[in-house]
N, C-alpha and C positions, 0 to 999 in steps of 0.2 A: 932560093926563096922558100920559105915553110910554108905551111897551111896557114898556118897562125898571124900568117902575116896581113889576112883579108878577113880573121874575125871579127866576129862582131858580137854582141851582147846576147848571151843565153838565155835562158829561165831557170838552167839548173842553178841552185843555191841560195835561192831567194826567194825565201820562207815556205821551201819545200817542206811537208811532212810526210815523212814516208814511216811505215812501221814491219821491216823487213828483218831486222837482227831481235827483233823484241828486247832490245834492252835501249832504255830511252837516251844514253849516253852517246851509244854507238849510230842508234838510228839519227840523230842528230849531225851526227859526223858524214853519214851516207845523204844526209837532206840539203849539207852546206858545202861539200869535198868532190867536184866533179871527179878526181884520180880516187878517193875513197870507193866510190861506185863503183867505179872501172876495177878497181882489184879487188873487190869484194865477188864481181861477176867473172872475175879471172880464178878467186878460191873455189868456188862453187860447181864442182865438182866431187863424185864421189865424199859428201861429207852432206850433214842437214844444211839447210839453208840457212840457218839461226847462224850457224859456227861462220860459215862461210863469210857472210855479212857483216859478223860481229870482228873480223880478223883483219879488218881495217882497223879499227877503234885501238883492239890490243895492242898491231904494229907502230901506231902514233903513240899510244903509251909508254911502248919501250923504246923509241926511239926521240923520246924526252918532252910527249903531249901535245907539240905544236901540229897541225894539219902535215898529213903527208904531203912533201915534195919530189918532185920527178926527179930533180936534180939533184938531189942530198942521196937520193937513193941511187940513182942512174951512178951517181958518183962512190959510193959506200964500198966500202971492202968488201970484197964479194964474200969472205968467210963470216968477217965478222956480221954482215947482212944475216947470213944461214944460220948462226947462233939465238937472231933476235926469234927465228921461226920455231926453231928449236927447243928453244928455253922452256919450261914443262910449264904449265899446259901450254900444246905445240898449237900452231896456229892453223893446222890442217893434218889432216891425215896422213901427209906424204911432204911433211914440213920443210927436206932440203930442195926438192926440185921443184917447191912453188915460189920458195926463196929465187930461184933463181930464174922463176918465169916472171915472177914481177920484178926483177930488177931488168929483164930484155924487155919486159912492156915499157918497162919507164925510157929506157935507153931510150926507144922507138919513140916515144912521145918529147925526147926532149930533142931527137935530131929534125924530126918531122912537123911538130908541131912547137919547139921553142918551151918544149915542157910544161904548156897549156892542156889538160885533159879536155877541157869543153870546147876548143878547140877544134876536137873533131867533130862536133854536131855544132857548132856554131854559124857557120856559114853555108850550110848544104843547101841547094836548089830545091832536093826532092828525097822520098825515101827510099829510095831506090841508092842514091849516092852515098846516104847514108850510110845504108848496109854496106856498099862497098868497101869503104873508109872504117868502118868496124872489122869485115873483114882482114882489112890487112894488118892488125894491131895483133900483135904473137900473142899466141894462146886462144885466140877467136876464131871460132871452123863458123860454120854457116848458121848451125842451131845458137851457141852463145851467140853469135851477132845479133839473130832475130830476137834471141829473148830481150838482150840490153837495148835495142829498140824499141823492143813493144815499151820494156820499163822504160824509157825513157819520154815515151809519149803517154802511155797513162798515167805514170806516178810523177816525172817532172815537167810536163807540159813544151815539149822537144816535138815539136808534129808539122814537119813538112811534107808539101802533099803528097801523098799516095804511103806517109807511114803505116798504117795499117796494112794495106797491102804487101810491102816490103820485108813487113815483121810477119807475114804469113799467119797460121795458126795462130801462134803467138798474140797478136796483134786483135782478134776479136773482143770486141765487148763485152763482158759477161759470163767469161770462159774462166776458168780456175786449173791455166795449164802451167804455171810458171811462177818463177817470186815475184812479176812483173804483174800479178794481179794479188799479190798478198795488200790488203789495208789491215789487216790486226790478226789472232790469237784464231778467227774461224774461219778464214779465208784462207791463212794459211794448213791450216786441219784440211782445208778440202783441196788446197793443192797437194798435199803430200798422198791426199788418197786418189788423186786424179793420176801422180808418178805412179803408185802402187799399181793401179790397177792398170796403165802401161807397162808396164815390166811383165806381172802377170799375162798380159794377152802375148807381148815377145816371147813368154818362154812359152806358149800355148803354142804358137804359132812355127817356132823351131820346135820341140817336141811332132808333131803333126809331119812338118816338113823332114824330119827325121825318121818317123814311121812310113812316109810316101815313098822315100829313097831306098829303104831296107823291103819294103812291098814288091815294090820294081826289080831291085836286083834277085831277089828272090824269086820271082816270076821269070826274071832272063834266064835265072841259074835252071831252074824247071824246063824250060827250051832246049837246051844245050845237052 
């Protein structure tokens, strides 16, 4: 028996606006496509958030404009799949091994959930289960889980108890740490400078951690 088989009725997809790919074609497709979401927060890596977002919309494009399905895809020639990523302009940065991370997410969603994406927030207890069940979905480490939680409880109204909690960081009100607080054009400006200046303090913070080690060994080599 699948997950999908004790769903029940979401909120994703009905009359969600989200404004995350800034293009009002694409963001449409993210506001009504629970598996759009899902592999938009699977591209979204190493690449803007725009692109990432916007690389659902293209894939439906080229693969003839109808909503992406799990199973057309799960089922797709695995080459000719990596050709659609390919094809210039590429749909990511590292366009064959996303090609074929979203074709094991779909696989995953169509053995586990009957190729329902909302499915896996559809019937969860709490946010805590949530995270888990995001979790297990390839390509999802701990941080994309929390983010597509938080997004999915501030931007589509997915809030079982204790999500905010569960989406950690993430998950605060008012915070501009993630596309899961983008609403338009200035939100996202201040999420990209909220990344920025996380990186910055990482390499602060190795740099430093770099000069302690070289201090130390220096002072043991002085001993000796």
């Amino acid at each position: 028996m699948t997950h999908s088989d004790h769903a029940k009725d979401g909120n994703h997809g009905k009359g969600v606006t989200v404004r995350i790919a800034q293009r009002p074609e694409a963001d449409e497709l993210l506001g009504r496509s629970p598996l759009a979401a899902l592999i938009g927060m699977l591209l979204d890596q190493q690449v803007p958030m725009e692109w990432a977002f916007t690389g659902p919309y293209t894939l439906a494009q080229r693969m003839g404009g109808a909503d992406p399905d799990a199973r057309v895809i799960a089922d797709h020639d695995p080459e000719a799949f990596t050709a659609l990523f390919t094809t210039k302009p590429a749909l990511h940065r590292y366009p064959g091994s996303m090609a074929a991370r979203v074709r094991k997410l779909c696989q995953f969603l169509v053995a586990e959930y009957d190729g329902d994406a909302s499915a896996v927030w559809n019937d969860v207890g709490s946010g805590a289960e949530l995270l888990e069940r995001l979790k297990e979905l390839p390509g999802f480490g701990v941080q994309k889980a929390q983010i597509f939680l938080a997004l999915l409880g501030k931007r589509f109204g997915v809030r079982p108890p204790g999500w905010r909690e569960a989406a950690g960081p993430y998950g605060e009100p008012g915070s501009h740490r993630s596309v899961a607080d983008i609403t338009g054009p200035e939100s996202l400006a201040a999420v990209r400078a909220h990344k920025q200046e996380a990186k910055r303090e990482a390499r602060e913070a190795a740099r430093l951690t770099a000069e302690q080690a070289t201090a130390r060994a220096t002072e043991q080599a002085g001993r000796t």
